[in-house]
C-alpha atoms as one frame of an Amber mdcrd trajectory, in Angstrom:
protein
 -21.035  18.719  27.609 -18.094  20.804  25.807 -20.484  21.403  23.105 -17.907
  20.343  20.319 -19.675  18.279  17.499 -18.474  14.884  17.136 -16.505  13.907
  13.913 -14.714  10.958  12.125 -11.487  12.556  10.012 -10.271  10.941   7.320
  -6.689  12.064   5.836  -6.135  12.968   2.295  -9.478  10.974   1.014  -8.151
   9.810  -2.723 -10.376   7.454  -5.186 -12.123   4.888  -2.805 -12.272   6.926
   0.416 -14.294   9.702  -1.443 -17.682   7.031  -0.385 -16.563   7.675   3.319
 -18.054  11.119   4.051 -22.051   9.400   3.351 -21.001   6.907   5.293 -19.812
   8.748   8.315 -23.220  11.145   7.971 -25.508   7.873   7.877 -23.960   7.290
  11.745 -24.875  10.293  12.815 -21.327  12.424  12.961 -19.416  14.792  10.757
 -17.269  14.052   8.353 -14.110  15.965   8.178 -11.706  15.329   5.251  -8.327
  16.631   6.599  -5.932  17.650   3.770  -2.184  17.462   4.196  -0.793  17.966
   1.135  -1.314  21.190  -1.140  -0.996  20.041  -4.592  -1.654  16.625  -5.574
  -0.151  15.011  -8.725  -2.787  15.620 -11.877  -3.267  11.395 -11.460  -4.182
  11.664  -7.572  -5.859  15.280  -8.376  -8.466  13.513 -11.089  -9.265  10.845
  -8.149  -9.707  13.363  -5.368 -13.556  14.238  -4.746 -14.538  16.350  -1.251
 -17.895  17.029  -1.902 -19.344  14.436   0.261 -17.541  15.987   3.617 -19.351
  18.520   5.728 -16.313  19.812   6.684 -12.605  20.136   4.645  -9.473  21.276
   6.457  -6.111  21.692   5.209  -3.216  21.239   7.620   0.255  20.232   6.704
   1.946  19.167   9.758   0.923  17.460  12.802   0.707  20.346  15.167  -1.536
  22.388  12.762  -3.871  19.780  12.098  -4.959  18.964  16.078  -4.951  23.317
  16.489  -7.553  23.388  12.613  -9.483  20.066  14.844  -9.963  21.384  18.008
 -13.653  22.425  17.685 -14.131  19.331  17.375 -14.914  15.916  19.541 -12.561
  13.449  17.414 -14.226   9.661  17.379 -11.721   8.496  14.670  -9.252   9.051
  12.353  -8.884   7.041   9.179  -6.179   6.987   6.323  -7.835   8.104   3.129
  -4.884   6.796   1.168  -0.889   6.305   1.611  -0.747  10.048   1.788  -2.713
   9.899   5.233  -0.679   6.692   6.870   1.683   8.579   9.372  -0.397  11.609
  10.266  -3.607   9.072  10.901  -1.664   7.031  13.480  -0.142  10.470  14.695
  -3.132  11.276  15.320  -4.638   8.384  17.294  -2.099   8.160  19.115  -2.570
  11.980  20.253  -6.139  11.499  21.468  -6.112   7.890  22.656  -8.264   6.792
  19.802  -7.837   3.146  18.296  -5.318   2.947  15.626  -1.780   1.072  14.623
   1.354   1.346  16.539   3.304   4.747  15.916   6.345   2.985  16.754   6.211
   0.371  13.862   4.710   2.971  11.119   7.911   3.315   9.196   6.828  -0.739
   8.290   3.786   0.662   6.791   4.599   3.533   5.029   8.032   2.661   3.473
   9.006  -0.602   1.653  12.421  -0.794   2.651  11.309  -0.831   6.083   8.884
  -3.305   5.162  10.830  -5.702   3.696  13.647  -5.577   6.617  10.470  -6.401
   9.104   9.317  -9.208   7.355  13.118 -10.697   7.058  13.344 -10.051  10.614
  10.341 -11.827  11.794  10.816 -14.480   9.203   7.989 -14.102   6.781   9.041
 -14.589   3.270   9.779 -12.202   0.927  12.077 -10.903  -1.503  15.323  -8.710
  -0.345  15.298  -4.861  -1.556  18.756  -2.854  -1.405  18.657   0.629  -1.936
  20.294   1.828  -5.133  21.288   5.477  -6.069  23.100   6.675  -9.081  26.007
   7.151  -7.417  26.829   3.868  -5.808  26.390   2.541  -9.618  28.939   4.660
 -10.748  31.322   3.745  -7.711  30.902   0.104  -8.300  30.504  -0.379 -12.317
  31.431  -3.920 -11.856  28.658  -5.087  -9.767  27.281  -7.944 -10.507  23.424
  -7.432 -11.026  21.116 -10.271 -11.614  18.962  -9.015 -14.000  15.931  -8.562
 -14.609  15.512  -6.273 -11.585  12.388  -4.232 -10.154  13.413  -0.825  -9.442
  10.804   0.896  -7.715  10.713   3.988  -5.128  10.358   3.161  -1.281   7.465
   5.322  -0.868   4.596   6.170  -3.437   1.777   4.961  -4.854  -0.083   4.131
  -8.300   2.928   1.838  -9.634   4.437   5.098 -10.502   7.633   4.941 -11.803
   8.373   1.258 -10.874   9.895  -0.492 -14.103  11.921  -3.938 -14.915  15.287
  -3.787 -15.534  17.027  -5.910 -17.712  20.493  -4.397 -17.912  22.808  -1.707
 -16.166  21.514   1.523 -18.813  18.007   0.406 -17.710  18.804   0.503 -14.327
  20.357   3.813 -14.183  17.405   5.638 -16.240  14.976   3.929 -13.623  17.407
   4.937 -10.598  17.400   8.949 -12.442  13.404   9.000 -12.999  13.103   8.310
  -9.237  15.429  10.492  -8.036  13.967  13.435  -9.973  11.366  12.714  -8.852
   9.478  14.842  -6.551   6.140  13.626  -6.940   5.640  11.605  -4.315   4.186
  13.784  -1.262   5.552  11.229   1.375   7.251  12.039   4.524  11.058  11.307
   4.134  13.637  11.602   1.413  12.190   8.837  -1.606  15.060   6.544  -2.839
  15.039   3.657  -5.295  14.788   0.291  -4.177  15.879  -2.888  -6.341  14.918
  -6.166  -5.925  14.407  -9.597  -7.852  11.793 -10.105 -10.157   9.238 -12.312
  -9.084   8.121 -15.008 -11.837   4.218 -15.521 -11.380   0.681 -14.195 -11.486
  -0.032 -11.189  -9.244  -2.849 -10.773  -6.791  -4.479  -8.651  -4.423  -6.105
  -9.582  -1.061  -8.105  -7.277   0.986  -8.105  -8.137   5.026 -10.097  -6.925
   7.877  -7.945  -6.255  10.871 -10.015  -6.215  14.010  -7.460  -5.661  16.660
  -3.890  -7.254  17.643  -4.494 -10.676  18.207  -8.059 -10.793  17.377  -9.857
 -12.197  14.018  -9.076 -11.436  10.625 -11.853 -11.600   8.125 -11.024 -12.236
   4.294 -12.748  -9.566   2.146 -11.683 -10.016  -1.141  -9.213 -11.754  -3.504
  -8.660 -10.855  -7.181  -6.363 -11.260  -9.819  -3.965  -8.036 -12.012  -4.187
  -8.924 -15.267  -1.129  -6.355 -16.467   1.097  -5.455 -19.566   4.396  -4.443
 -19.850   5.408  -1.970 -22.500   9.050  -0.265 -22.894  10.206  -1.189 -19.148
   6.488  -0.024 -17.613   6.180  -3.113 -15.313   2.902  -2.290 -14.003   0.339
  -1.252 -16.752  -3.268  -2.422 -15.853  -5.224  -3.601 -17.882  -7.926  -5.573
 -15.692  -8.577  -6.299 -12.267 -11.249  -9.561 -11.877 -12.382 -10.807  -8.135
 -11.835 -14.800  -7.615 -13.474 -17.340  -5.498 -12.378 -16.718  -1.837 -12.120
 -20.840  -1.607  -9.634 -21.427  -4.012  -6.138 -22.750  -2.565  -4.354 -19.788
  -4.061  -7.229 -17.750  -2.389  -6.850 -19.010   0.982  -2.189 -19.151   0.493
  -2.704 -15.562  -0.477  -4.933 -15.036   3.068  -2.772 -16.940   5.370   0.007
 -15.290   4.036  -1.754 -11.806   4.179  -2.385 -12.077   7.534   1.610 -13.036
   8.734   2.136  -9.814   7.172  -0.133  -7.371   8.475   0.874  -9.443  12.277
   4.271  -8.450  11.223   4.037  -4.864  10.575   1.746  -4.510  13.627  -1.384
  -3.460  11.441  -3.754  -4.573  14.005  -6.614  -2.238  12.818  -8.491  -1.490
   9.659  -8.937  -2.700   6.263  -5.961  -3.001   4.266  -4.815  -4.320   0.655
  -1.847  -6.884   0.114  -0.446  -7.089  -3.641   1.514 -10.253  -4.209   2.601
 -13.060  -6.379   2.169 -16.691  -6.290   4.625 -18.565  -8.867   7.713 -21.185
  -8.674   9.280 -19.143  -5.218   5.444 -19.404  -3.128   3.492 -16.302  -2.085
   5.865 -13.082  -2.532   4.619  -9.936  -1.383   4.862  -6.664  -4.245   3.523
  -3.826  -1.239   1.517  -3.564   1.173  -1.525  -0.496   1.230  -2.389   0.208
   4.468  -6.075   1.668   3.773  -8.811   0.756   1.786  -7.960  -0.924  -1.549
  -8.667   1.791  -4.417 -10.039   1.706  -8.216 -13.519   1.520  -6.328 -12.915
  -1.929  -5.014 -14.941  -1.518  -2.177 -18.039  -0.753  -4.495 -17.326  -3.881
  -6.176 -17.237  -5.721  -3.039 -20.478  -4.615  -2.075 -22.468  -4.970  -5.004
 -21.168  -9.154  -5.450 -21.406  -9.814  -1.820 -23.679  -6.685   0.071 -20.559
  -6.285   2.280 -19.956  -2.727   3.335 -16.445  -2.068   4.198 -17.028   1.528
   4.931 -19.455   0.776   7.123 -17.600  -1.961   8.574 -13.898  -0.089   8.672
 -16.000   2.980  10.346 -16.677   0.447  12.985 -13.264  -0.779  13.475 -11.388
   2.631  14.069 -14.994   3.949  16.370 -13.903   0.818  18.747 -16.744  -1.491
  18.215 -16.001  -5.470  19.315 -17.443  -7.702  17.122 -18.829 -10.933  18.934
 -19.526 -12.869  15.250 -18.064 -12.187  11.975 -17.839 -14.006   8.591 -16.220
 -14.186   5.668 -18.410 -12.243   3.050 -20.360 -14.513  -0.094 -19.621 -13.690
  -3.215 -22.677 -13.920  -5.242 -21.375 -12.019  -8.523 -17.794 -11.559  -8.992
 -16.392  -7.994 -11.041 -13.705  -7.225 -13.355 -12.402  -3.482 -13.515 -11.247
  -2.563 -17.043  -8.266   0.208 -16.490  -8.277   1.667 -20.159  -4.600   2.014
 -21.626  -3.731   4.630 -24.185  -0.452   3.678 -26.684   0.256   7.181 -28.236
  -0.106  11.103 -26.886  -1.641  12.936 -28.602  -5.301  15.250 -28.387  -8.673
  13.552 -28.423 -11.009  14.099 -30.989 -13.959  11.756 -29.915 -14.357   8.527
 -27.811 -16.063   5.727 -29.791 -17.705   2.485 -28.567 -18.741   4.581 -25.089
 -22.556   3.618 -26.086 -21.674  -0.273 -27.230 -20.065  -1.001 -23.639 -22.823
   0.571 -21.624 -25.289  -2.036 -23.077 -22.849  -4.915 -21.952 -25.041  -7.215
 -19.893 -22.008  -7.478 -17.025 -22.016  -2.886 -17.663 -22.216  -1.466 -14.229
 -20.389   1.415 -14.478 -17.700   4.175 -16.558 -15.229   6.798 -15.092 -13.733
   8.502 -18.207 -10.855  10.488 -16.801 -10.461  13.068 -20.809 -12.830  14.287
 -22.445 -13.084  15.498 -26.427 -10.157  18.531 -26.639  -8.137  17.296 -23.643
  -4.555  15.675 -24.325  -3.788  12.378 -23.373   0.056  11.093 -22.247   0.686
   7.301 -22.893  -0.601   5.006 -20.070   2.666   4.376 -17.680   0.889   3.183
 -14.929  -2.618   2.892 -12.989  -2.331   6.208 -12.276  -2.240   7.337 -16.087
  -4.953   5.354 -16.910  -7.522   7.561 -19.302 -10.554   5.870 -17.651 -12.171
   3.057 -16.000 -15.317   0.746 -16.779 -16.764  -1.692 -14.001 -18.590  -4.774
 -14.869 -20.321  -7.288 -12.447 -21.667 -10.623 -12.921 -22.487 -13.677 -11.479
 -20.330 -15.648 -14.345 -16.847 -15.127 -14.932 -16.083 -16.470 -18.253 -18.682
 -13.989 -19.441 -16.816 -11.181 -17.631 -13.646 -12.103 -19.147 -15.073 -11.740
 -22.635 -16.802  -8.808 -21.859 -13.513  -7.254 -20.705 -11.818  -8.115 -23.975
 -14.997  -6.050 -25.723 -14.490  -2.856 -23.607 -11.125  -2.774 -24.781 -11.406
  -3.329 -28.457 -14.500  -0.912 -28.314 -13.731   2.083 -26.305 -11.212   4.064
 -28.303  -9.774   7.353 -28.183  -9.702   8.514 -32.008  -6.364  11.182 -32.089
C-alpha cells in the first residue's frame, strides 16, 4: 500500500456538477474539485459551488495539476463542465484511467471541429465557416444568405451567439466575439457562421458506456426560447417529453451517430438540436452532464441517478443490463428573463409560485439592492424555478404563472 487516499477529480465543477462531491463521498472516496481557471465570468461564478468537495485544488496547466494530485490514488477524472473537457481526457489519458480519445478532443471541445467531423463521417449537419472582421471587409460583396447564426467556436451559456439578418448585424456579432475574452477555453475563440435552422429545438441527454457498447436514452426535452434585439438564445423554459415519441426516439438515433462520430465513447453527455423542414440538425454538442440542474429533474420524474450512474462509467464498471429510465412525472425549468437594467427594489409573486402544486424548487440569482443587466442569454438569467409533475398541460400553465408572477419591481 502507497498509503495515498483514493479520489475521483472532477474539473472546474459549474451548476450541475456541484451534486458530484456527495456523490463521490457516498462511494467511499474523496472528492477533489480541480480548478483550472482563476476567474470565472460573474454568470459561471454565481453557478460555481465547492462546498461539497473534501478537497479543492487549483492548477492551470496540465503539468501542475498531476504535481497538486500526486498525494493522491486517482480512480477518475470527470469534466465538471466545457471548461474541464481537454484537461479531463489529458488526464485519463496520463494515468490509464477510462476516458475519450485525446486524439479526437478538438471534436468535442470546438464546433468548427465538430462540424468538419460530422461532414466527414457523413452525419448531417449544417456547414460553419469561420468569419472575422477582416475577411468582411476584404470581400464586401459576398454574398451572405441571411439570416445567419454567428456564434463563437468555443464557449458556453449561448453567450454571445445572435441571428443575423444583414451585413451591419453580422459585423457587430463578428466584433462582440472577437472582444471577447470571456471564454476561458484553450485556443484562440473565433466566430463561426452558419445557416439558420427553421424548427423547434431540443435537448437529448445520452449515456455512453464505452466505444461500441450500449447507449441508454436519459432524457429528452424541449427549449422553449425568445428572441429579442438579435439575442437568439433567450430561455425562457425548458419542459422534459415522453422518451417514446418519434421526435424523441429521431432526436436519440441521431444523438448517438454523433457522439460515435466524435469518439465520445464514455460518459453522459447533452446534444442540443433541431427538428424542422431540413430533419434533425445538431446546434452543439456538451460533452458533460447537461446543466440548469437537469440531472435533479431527471431523478425526481424517473429515480434515475446520473451521478451515480456517470461515477460508474468513468470508475470502469461493465454493466451486464441497463434500461432506458421511466418517466413517471415530467419537469419544466422556468429561466426568468429580465427586459430592462436597472436596481432591484423587491421581488414580488416569490410566495404565490412556491404554493404552485407542480413548485419544487427556486434559485434566485439578485437579491433586493443588487443590479440587474437585461437577460442576453441562459447565462444572464436572474433566477430559476423548477416544477415537476406527473401532467404536462398543468406544467405548461404553471410555467406561464411563474412568469407573470415573479417580478423584479426597479
Amino acid at each position: 500500500m502507497n498509503g495515498r487516499r483514493s479520489a475521483i477529480v472532477i474539473v472546474d465543477p459549474v451548476s450541475s456538477a456541484r451534486h458530484y462531491g456527495s456523490e463521490i463521498r457516498s462511494k467511499g472516496l474523496i472528492g477533489v474539485a480541480l480548478i483550472s481557471v482563476a476567474k470565472l465570468s460573474e454568470g459561471l461564478r454565481r453557478l460555481q459551488d465547492l462546498s461539497g468537495f473534501e478537497v479543492v485544488v487549483y492548477a492551470g496547466s496540465f503539468e501542475l495539476a498531476v504535481c497538486r494530485l500526486a498525494e493522491y490514488e486517482i480512480c477518475a477524472v470527470i469534466p465538471g463542465s466545457d471548461l474541464g473537457l481537454g484537461l479531463s481526457d489529458m488526464l485519463n489519458y496520463h494515468y490509464g484511467l477510462v476516458g475519450n480519445p485525446v486524439i479526437s478532443l478538438k471534436s468535442r471541445m470546438c464546433k468548427l471541429e465538430l462540424k468538419k467531423t460530422l461532414e466527414y463521417k457523413n452525419v448531417p449537419a449544417t456547414h460553419s465557416i469561420e468569419v472575422s472582421l477582416k475577411s468582411i471587409e476584404r470581400s464586401q460583396d459576398q454574398n451572405f444568405n441571411f439570416p445567419l447564426v454567428v456564434k463563437p467556436s468555443q464557449g458556453t451559456g449561448s453567450k454571445n451567439v445572435k441571428v443575423c439578418k444583414n451585413l451591419a448585424e453580422l459585423s457587430l456579432a463578428i466584433s462582440n466575439i472577437e472582444g471577447n475574452h470571456d471564454f476561458h477555453v484553450d485556443g484562440e475563440v473565433v466566430a463561426l457562421a452558419e445557416e439558420y435552422i427553421e424548427g423547434i429545438e431540443y435537448f437529448v441527454v445520452t449515456a455512453n458506456l464505452g466505444k461500441n457498447e450500449n447507449k441508454i436514452f436519459l432524457c429528452f426535452a424541449k427549449y422553449e426560447k425568445i428572441e429579442c434585439s438579435g439575442n437568439l438564445s433567450i430561455y425562457k423554459n425548458i419542459m422534459s417529453l415522453p422518451l417514446s415519441g418519434d421526435n424523441a426516439q429521431l432526436a436519440f438515433s441521431y444523438a448517438c451517430d454523433v457522439n460515435e462520430a466524435i469518439e465520445l465513447d464514455y460518459g453522459i453527455n447533452d446534444i442540443e438540436l433541431k427538428i424542422g423542414p431540413k430533419g434533425v440538425l445538431i446546434i452543439e454538442q456538451n460533452g458533460r452532464l447537461p446543466g440548469a440542474d437537469v440531472p435533479r429533474m431527471i431523478e425526481l420524474c424517473s429515480g434515475f441517478n446520473c451521478y451515480d450512474f456517470n461515477l460508474d462509467i468513468y470508475l470502469g464498471k461493465k454493466f451486464q443490463h441497463t434500461a432506458t429510465p421511466r418517466f413517471n412525472k415530467h419537469f419544466c425549468i422556468c429561466c426568468l428573463i429580465s427586459t430592462a437594467p436597472g436596481e432591484v427594489k423587491s421581488i414580488s409573486g416569490v410566495e404565490l409560485v412556491s404554493q404552485l402544486s407542480s413548485f419544487n424548487s427556486m434559485n434566485l440569482f439578485v437579491s433586493t439592492g443588487q443590479r440587474v443587466e437585461v437577460t442576453r442569454d441562459f447565462l444572464s438569467s436572474w433566477g430559476m424555478v423548477y416544477l415537476v409533475h406527473e401532467n404536462r398541460e398543468l406544467l405548461a400553465e404553471h410555467a406561464e404563472l411563474v412568469h407573470q408572477l415573479l417580478r423584479l419591481n426597479m
